[in-house]
C-alpha positions in Angstrom: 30.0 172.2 85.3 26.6 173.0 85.6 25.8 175.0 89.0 22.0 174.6 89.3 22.3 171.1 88.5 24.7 170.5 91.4 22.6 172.4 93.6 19.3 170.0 92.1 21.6 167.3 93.3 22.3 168.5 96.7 18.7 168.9 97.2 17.9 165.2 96.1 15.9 167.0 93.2 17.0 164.1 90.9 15.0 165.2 87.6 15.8 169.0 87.6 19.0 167.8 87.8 19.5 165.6 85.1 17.9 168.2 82.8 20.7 170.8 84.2 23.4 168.3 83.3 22.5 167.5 79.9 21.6 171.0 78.8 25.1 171.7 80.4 26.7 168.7 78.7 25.1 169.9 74.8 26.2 173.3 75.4 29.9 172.8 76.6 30.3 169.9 74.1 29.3 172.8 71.2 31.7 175.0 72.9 34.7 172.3 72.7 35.3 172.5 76.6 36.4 168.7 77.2 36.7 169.1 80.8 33.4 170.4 81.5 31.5 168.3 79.2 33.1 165.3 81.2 31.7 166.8 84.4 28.3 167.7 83.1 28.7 164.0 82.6 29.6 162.5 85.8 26.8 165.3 87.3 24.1 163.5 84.5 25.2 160.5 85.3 24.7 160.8 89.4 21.4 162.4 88.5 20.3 159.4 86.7 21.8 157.6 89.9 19.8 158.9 92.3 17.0 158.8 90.5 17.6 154.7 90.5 18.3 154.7 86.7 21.7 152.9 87.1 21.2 151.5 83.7 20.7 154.6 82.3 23.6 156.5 85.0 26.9 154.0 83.1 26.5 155.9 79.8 26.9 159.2 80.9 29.6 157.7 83.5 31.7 156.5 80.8 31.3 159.3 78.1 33.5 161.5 81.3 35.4 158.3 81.6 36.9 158.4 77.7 37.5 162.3 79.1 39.5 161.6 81.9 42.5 163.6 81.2 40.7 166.7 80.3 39.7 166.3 84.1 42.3 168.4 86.2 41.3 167.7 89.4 42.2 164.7 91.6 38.4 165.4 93.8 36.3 165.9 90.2 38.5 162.2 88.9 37.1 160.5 92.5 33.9 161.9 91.7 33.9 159.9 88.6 35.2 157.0 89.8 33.2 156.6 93.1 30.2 157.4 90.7 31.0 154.3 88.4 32.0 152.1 91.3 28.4 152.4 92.8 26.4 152.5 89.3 28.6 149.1 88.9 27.7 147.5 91.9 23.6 148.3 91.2 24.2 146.3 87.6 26.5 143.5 88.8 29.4 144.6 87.3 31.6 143.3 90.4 34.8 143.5 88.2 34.2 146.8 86.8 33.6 147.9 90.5 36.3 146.9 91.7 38.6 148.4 89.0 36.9 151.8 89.7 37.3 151.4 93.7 41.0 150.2 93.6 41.6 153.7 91.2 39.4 155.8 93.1 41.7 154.4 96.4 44.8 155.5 93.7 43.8 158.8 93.7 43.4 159.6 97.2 46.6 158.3 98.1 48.1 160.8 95.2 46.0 163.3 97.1 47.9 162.4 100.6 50.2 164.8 101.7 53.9 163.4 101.5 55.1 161.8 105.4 58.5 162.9 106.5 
């Protein structure tokens, strides 16, 4: 996905990024690249997040969401995951929170290495 916008998101530059992520989004989706329109996603949707658009952040969220398995890493599926459980939280979605927190805890145990 889109590298300036991550970078605009490390920096707390919440507007540049959302404009990285959406160009990023329109151009992959015209491309057919599933995976990185999902993550062009998930970045638009934690721009919108940090920007405190939480209304705004769940569409994007859930556009990468119907995407999921396009998505081949377990970190970039918590990414989603942790992204929905705190735009849920900000709208009072306490159930939809929770489903995305018990999933996002499913993944890192997958991510555990195996105990002997």
């Amino acid at each position: 996905y889109d590298h300036i916008g991550s970078l605009a998101l490390e920096i707390q530059q919440f507007e540049p990024a959302r404009r990285a992520f959406e160009q990023a989004a329109a151009a992959s989706a015209r491309a057919g690249s599933e995976h990185v329109v999902a993550m062009a996603n998930v970045g638009l949707g934690r721009a919108l997040w940090g920007g405190r658009r939480a209304a705004e952040a769940r569409l994007p969220l859930l556009r990468a969401l119907a995407l999921e398995e396009s998505i081949p890493t377990s970190a970039d599926r918590l990414r989603l995951h942790e992204s929905l459980v705190q735009v849920n939280i900000a709208l009072g979605r306490a159930d939809e929170a929770s489903k995305h927190a018990d999933e996002s805890v499913r993944i890192v145990d997958s991510m555990k290495p195996p105990s002997n």
